[in-house]
GUVEXTI-802836 format. One line per field, with one value per residue (C-alpha): x, y, z; residue in one letter. Coordinates in Angstrom, 1 decimal, padded with zeros to 4 digits. Layout:
<lopas>
east = (X/...)
north = (Y/...)
up = (Z/...)
rest = (A/...)
</lopas>
This chain:
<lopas>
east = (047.4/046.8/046.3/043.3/044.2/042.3/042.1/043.7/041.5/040.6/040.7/038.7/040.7/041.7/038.0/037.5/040.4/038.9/035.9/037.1/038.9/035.6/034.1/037.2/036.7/032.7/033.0/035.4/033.5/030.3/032.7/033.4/029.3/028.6/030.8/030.5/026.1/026.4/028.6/026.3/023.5/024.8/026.3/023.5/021.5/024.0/024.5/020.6/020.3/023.6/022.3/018.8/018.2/019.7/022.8/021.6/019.9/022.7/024.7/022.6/023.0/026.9/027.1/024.7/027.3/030.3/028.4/026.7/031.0/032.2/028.8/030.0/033.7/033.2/030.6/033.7/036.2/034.0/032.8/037.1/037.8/035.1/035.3/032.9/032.2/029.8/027.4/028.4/026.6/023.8/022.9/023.2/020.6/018.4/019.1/019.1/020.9/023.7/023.5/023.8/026.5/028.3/028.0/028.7/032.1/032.5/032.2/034.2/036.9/033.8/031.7/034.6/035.5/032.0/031.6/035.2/036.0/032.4/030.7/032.7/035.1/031.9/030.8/034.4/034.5/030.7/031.0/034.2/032.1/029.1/031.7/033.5/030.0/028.5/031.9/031.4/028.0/029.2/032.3/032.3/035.0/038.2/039.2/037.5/040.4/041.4/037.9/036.8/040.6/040.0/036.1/037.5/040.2/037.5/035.0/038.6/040.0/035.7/036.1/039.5/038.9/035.9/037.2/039.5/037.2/035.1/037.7/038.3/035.1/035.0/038.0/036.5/032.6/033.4/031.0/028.2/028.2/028.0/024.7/023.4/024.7/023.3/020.2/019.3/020.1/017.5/014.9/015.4/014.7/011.4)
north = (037.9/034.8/035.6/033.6/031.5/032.3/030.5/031.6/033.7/031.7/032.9/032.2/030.3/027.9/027.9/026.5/024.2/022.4/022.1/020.7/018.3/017.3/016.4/014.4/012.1/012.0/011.1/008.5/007.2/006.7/005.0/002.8/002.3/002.2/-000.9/-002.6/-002.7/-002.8/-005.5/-007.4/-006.8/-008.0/-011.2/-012.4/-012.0/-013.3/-016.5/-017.1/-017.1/-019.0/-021.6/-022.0/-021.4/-023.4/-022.3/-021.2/-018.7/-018.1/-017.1/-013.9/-012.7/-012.9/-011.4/-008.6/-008.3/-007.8/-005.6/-003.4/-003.1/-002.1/000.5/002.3/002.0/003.8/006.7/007.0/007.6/010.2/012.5/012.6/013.6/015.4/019.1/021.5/024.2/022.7/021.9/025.5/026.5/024.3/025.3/028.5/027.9/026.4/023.0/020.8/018.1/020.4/021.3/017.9/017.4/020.5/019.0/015.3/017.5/019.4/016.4/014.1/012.9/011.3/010.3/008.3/007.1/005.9/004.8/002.7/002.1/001.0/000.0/-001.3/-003.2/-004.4/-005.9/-007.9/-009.4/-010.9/-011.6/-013.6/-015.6/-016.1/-017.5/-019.5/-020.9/-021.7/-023.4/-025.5/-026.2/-027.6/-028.8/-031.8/-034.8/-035.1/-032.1/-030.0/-027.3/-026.4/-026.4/-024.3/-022.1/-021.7/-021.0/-018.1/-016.6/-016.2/-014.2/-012.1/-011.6/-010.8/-007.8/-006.6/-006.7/-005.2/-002.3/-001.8/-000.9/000.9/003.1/003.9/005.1/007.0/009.2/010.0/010.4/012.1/014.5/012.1/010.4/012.4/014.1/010.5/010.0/013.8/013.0/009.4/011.4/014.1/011.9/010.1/014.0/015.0)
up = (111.7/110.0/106.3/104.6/101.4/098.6/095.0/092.3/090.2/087.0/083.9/080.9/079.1/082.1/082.5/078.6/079.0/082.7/080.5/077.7/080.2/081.8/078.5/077.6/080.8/080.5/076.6/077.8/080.7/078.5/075.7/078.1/079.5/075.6/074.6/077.7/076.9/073.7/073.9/076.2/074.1/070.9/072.3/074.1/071.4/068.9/071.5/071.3/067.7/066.9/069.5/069.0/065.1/062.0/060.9/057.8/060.0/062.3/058.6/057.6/061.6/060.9/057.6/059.1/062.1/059.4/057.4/059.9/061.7/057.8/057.5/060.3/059.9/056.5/058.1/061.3/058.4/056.5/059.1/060.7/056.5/055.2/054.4/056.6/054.1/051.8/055.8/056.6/053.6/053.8/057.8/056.5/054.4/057.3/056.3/058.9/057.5/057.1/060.6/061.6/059.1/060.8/064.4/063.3/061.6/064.5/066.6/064.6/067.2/069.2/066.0/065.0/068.3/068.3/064.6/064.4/068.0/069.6/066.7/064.6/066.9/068.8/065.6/064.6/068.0/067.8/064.1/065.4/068.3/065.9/063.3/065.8/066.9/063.5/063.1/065.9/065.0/061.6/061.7/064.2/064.5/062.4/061.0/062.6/064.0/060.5/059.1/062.0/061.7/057.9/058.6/060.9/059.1/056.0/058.0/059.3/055.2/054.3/057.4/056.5/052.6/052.7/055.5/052.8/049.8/052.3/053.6/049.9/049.7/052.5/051.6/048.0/049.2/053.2/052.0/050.3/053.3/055.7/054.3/054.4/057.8/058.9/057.2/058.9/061.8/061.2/060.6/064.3/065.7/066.7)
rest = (X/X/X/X/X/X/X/X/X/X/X/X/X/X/X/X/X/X/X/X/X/X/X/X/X/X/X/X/X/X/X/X/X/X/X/X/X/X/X/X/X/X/X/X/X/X/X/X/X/X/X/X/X/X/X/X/X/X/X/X/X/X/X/X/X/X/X/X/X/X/X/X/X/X/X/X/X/X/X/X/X/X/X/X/X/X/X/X/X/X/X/X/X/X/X/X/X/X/X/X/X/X/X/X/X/X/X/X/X/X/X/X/X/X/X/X/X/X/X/X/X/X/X/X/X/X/X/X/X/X/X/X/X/X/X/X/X/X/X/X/X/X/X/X/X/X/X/X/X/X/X/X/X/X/X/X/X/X/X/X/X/X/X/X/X/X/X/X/X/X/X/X/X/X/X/X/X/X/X/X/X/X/X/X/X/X/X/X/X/X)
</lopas>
């Protein structure tokens, strides 16, 4: 006799925990889709404005780009520290904000992955190409290395010092902002 192989029965739990594993790879698959067209996006539109306007319209476009990275740097950091009863009790109440703040919570390894990894990082590497472009736009002939270095490292010290206070913020308003967050979010749903 030639006894048939059969798969190991699987139980619930292994079930859950394949499942979980499949999210993990799909959520870091689309990370990866995300930044790579986002990415694209932002830097070909970012290359045509630094190009083809003035500079002193290529300056708003980079301080948007550093402030837009820092915005979502300090939601990331909220929604990872905020506390989930006061969203418990609000989608208890019917509230969708606070069910959106209970899945942004219960979510919050992605959220932030997607609010400080993708977004934010996304930003700080085009607000560094726009900066190193307006740079070269302006600062032509002798001089123009450490102009364009000291040009650079200023938008770098704006990003990291205002990260800083941001990430202040974020740790004594998690739960202030993430009703804003949950909010902005409702209003996008039909």
């Amino acid at each position: 006799m030639n006894p048939q192989k059969t798969k190991p029965v699987k139980n619930k739990r292994d079930q859950k925990k394949e499942q979980q594993r499949k999210a993990r790879i799909r959520w870091i698959v689309t990370a990866f889709l995300l930044s790579f067209v986002i990415t694209a996006v932002i830097s070909v539109a970012a290359g045509e404005v630094s190009e083809n306007a003035s500079v002193f319209a290529a300056i708003p476009l980079l301080l948007f780009f550093i402030f837009l990275g820092i915005f979502f740097d300090v939601v990331g950091l909220a929604v990872a520290t905020a506390d989930p009863a006061p969203f418990h009790s609000m989608a208890a109440r019917r509230l969708r904000a606070g069910k959106k703040g209970v899945w942004l919570i219960n979510n919050s390894a992605r959220v932030s992955s997607f609010c400080n990894d993708i977004v934010g990082d996304i930003c700080g590497v085009v607000s560094g190409a726009t900066g190193t472009a307006i740079a070269a736009r302006l600062f032509v002939g002798n001089g123009a290395f450490w102009l364009t270095l000291c040009l650079t490292s200023l938008i770098a010290a704006l990003t990291v010092g205002c990260k800083a206070i941001g990430k202040e913020i974020a740790l004594r308003h998690s739960g202030a902002i993430v009703t804003f967050a949950a909010k902005v979010l409702c209003g996008f749903r039909r």
